[in-house]
N, C-alpha and C positions, 0 to 999 in steps of 0.2 A: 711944228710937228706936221708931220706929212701925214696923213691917211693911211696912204700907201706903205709907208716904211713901218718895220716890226716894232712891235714895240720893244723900249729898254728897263731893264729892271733894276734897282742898286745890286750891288756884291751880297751876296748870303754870307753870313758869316756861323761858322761850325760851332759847336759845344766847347771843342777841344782850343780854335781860338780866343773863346771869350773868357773862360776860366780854365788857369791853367792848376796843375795838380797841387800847386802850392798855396794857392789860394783856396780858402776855405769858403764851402758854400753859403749863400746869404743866408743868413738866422730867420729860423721861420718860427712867426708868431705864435704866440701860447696861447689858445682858448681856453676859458675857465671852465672845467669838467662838468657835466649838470650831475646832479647827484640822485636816482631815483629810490623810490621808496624799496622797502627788502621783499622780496618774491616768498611768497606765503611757499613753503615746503610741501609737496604734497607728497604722500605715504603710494606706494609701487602700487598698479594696477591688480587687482587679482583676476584671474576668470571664472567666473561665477558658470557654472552650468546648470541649469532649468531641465526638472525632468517634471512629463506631464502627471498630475496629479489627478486619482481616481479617488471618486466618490462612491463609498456601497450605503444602500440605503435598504434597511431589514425589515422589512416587513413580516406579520407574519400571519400567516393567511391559515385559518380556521378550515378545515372538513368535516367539524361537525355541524351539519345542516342541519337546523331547526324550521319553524313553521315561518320565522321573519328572515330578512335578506340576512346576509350575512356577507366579510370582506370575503373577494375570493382572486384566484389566481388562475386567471382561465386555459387549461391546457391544452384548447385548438389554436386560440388568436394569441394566447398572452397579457391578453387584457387585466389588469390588477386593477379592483373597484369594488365596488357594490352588487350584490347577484339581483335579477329578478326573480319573484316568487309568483309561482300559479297552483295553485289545488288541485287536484284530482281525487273521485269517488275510488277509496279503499277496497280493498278483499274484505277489510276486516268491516265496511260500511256496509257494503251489499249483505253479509253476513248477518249484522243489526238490524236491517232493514227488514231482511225476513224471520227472523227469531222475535221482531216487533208484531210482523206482520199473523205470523202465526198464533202466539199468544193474543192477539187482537181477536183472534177469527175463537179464541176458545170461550169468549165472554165479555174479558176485562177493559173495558173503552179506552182506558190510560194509553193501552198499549197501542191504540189505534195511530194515536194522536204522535208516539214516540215512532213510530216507522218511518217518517220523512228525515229525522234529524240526523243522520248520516249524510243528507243530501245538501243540509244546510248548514253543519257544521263544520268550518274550516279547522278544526282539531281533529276531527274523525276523518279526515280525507290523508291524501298520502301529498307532501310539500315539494313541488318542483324546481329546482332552483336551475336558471340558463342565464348565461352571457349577455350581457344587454346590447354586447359589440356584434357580434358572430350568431345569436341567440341560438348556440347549441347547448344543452342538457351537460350540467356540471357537477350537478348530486341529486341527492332526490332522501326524503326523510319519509318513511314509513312510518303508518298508525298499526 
């Protein structure tokens, strides 16, 4: 063989001369089928829709101020809790104070002694209840 010269290939031979119509194609092997387990059936998707869920929580807030805190529901801030309470000297203390102070001066010493206790009773003063958020004035309970 020369280098040079092309190379030669054998003759190709076509489909149509190897098997002709008469002859039937070569039997092709049988593989033994695998056999898999059965497929568990599952039941059709549904679409489940999700709608957002609210919570109400009831509270129920007292406006009858008393001389102690009480729950309250603060209508500057909105604050729901506990009030703060502070005392203040009544109309009806200052009132005592002198109706003590007078009967004092006509004799009776008792009454000397009861003229301060308007000042120092936190039942005879008037109950201020504020905010403890905002501490704005939320009721107020008169003696």
């Amino acid at each position: 063989m020369d280098p040079n010269s092309p190379q030669q290939y054998p003759p190709q031979h076509t489909a149509s001369q190897q098997y002709s119509p008469q002859q039937p194609y070569p039997p092709q092997q049988q593989y033994p089928q695998q056999q898999y387990p059965p497929q568990q059936q599952y039941p059709p998707q549904q679409q489940v829709m999700y709608s957002p869920t609210t919570t109400v929580q009831v509270t129920t807030v007292s406006n009858n101020f008393g001389h102690h805190p009480t729950q309250i529901l603060c209508p500057h801030c909105q604050y729901q809790g506990t009030s703060l309470v502070s005392h203040e000297v009544s109309m009806l203390g200052i009132l005592l104070f002198f109706l003590f102070f007078i009967l004092g001066c006509t004799g009776i010493i008792i009454f000397w002694c009861l003229c301060f206790l308007p000042f120092i009773l936190d039942d005879l003063k008037d109950s201020v209840h504020t905010c403890p958020q905002c501490r704005k004035q939320v009721g107020k309970k008169s003696t």
